[in-house]
C-alpha positions in Angstrom: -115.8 202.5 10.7 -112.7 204.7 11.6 -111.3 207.5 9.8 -107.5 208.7 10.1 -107.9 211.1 12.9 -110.0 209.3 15.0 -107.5 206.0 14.8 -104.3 208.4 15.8 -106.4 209.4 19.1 -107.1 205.8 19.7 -103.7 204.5 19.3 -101.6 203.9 22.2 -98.4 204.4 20.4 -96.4 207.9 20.7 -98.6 210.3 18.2 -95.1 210.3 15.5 -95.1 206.6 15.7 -98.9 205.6 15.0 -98.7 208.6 11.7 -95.7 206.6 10.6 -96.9 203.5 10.7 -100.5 204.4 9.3 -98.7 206.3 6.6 -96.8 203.0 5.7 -100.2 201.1 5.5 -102.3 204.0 3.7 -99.4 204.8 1.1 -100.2 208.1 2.2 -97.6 211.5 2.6 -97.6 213.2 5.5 -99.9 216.1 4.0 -102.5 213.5 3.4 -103.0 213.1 7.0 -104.2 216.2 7.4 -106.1 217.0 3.9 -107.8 213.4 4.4 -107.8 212.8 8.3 -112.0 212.9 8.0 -111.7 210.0 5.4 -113.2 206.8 6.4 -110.2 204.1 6.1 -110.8 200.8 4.3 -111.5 198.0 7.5 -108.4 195.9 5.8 -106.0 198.9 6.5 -107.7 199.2 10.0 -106.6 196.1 11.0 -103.0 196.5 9.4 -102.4 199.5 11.1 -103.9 198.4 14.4 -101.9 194.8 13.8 -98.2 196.6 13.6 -99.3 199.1 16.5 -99.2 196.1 18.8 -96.6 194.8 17.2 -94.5 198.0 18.3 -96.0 197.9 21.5 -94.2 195.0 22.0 -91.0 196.4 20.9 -90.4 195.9 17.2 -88.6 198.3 16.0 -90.5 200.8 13.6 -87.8 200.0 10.7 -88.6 196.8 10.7 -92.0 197.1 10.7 -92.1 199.2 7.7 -89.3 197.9 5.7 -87.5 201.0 5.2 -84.8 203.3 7.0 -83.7 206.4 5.3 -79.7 207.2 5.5 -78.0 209.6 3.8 -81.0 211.0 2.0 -81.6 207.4 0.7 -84.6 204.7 1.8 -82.9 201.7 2.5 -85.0 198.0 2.5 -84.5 196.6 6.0 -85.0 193.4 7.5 -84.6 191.3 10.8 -81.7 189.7 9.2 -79.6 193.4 9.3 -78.7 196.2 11.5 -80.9 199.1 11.2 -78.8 201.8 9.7 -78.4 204.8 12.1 -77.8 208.7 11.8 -74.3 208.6 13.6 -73.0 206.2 11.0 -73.7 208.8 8.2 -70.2 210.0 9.8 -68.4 207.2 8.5 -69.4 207.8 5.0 -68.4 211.2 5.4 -65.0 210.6 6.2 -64.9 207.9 3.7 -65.8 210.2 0.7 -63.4 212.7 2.6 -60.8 210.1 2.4 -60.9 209.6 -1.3 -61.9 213.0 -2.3 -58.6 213.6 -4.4 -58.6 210.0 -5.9 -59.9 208.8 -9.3 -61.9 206.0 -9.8 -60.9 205.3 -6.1 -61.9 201.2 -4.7 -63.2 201.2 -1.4 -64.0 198.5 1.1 -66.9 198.1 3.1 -66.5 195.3 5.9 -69.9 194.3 7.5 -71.9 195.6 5.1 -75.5 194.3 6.5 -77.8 196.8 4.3 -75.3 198.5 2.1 -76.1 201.4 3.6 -72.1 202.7 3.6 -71.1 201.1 0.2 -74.2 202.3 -1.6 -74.3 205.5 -0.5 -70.7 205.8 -1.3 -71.3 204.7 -4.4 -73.9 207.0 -4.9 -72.5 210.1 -3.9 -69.0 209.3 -5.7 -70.1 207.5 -9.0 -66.5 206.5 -10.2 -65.8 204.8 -6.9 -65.6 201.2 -7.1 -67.0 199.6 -4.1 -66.6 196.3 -2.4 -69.2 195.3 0.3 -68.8 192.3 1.8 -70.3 190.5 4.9 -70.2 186.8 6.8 -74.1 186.3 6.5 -75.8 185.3 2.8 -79.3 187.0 4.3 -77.9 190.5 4.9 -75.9 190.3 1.3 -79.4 190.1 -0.4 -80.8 192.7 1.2 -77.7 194.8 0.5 -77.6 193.7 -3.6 -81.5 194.7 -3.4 -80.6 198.0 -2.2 -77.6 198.6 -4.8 -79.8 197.4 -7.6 -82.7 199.9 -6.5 -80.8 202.9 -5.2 -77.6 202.8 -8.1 -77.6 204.0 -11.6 -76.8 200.7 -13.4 -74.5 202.7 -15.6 -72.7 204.7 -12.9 -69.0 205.1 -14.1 -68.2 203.1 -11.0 -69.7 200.0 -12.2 -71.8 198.1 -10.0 -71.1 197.0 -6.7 -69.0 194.1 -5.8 -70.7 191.9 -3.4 -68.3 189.4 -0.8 -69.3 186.6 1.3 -66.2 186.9 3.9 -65.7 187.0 7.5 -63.6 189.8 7.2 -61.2 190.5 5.3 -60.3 186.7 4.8 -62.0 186.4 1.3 -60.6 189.8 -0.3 -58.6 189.4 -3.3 -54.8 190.2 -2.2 -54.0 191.9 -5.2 -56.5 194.6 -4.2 -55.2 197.6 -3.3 -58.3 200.4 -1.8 -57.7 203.6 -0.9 -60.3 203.9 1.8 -61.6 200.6 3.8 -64.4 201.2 6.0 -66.5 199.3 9.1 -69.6 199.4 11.6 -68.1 196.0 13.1 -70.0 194.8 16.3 -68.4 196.6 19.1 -71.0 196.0 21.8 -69.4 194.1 24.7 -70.9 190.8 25.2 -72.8 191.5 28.6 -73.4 194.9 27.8 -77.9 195.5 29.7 -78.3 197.6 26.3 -78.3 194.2 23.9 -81.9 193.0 26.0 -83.2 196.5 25.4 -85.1 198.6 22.7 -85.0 198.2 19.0 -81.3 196.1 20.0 -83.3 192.9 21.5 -84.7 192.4 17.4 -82.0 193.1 15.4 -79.1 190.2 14.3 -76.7 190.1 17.8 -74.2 189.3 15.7 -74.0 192.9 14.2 -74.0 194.2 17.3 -71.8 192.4 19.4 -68.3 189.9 19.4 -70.0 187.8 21.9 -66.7 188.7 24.1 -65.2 192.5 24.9 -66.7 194.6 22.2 -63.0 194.7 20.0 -61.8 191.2 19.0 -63.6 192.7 15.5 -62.1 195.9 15.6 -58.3 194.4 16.3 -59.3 192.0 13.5 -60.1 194.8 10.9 -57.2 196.9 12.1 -54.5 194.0 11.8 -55.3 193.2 8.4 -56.4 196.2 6.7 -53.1 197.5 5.9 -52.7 194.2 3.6 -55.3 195.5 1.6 -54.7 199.5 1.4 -53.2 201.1 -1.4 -50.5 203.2 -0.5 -51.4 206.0 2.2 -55.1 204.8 1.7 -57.5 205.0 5.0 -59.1 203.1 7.4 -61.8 204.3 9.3 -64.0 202.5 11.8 -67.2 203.3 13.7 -66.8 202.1 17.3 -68.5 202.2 21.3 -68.8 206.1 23.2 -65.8 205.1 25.1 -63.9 203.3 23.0 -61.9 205.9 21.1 -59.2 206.1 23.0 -58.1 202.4 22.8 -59.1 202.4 18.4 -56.5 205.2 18.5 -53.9 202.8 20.6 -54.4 200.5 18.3 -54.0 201.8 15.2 -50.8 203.8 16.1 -49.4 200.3 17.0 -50.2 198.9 13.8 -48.2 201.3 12.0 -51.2 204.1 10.6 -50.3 207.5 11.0 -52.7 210.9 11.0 -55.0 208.7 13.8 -57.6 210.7 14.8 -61.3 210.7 16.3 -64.0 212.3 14.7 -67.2 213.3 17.0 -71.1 212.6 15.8 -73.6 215.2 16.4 -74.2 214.4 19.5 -70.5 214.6 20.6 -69.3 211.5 21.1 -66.1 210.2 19.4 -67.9 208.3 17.3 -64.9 207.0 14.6 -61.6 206.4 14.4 -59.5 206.1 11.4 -56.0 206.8 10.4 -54.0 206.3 7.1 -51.7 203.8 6.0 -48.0 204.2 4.5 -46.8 201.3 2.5 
């Protein structure tokens, strides 16, 4: 028989780990770890816990292991089939609500939406935006309709979300004109060490890499997104640590003007993004 406190001593996992994980099994808030740490646990959740501890001993990432990811002050579903959303990507949606803060009933375009994590918090925090989301893979579509459906007023001005099987932009309706488009497009180079390591080796390599430099995507998205951007709309595109410079390059070739990098919290230039003049 084990009790809460007694099973976080005997864990092997870093302390903030093992409470999330037991958490995740008991269905329990952090303040009931302490209130009820003396509580004898049920042998069932025992052997859940102690079943995704190894688990994440062996390197699955804790996201997956629970199902969930908060971003943006929202709990996202999460599966193997998606990238796990990430703090510094919150900076995309940022500039993206930025980008159509003076716009009514603005459209905006997500490309490689995996979750939904951009175009539903988007959505969330602009409710007359109407948003597009659209990605190459059927699996990571479902799991972002699952997340609109749960995390979206169904009567949000807005409408709902638009959902796109594309590679690209390849599949978007010409005749739509968005005033801000937006992507986390694989922009790990191909034989980058970091894709064999950490929470990377689990997640889909397609989200995280072009299987060649790290920016055949990224001159993809930049080529074609002024076909699809209402006049002076935006682009803005998350990208490496070291590749600002060269997103910059490329967008001033393409024509957008205002190019700029934005920096995460940590103080990388973590975007790049520029607007568009018809």
């Amino acid at each position: 028989m084990s009790d809460a406190a007694a099973l976080l001593r005997a864990c092997a996992l870093p302390q903030l780990e093992a409470r999330v994980l037991l958490m995740h099994v008991l269905g329990w808030r952090r303040t009931e770890l302490i209130t009820r740490d003396r509580e004898v646990l049920p042998q069932d959740a025992v052997a859940r816990f102690e079943a995704l501890a190894a688990r994440r001993l062996k390197g699955e990432p804790i996201a997956q292991l629970t199902g969930t990811r908060e971003f943006f002050g929202l709990e996202f579903s999460v599966t193997p089939d998606v990238l796990i959303p990430r703090p510094e990507t919150e900076l995309l949606v940022e500039l993206a609500l930025e980008a159509i803060a003076d716009a009514a009933n603005p459209r905006v375009l997500d490309l490689g939406t995996g979750t939904g994590a951009i175009a539903v918090s988007i959505g969330h925090a602009r409710h007359d935006a109407r948003v597009w989301a659209v990605d190459r893979s059927i699996e990571a579509l479902d799991v972002a309709r699952g997340n609109a459906r749960r995390l979206l007023d169904a009567k949000r001005a807005g409408g709902p979300l638009a959902f796109i099987e594309s590679d690209w932009t390849a599949n978007i309706d010409p005749s739509l004109l968005f005033e801000a488009i937006v992507s986390n497009p694989p922009y790990i180079a191909s034989d980058d060490p970091h894709l064999e390591q950490g929470d990377l080796r689990f997640e889909p390599r397609g989200a995280l890499t072009d299987d060649a430099d790290g920016s055949s995507a990224i001159r993809t998205i930049i080529e074609t997104a002024p076909f699809l951007l209402a006049n002076n709309g935006a682009l803005w595109l998350e990208h490496g640590y070291d590749q600002a410079a060269s997103v910059r390059a490329l967008l001033e070739a393409r024509g957008f003007t205002d190019v700029r990098s934005m920096r995460d919290l940590a103080g990388i230039e973590r975007c790049s993004g520029g607007v568009f003049t018809a």
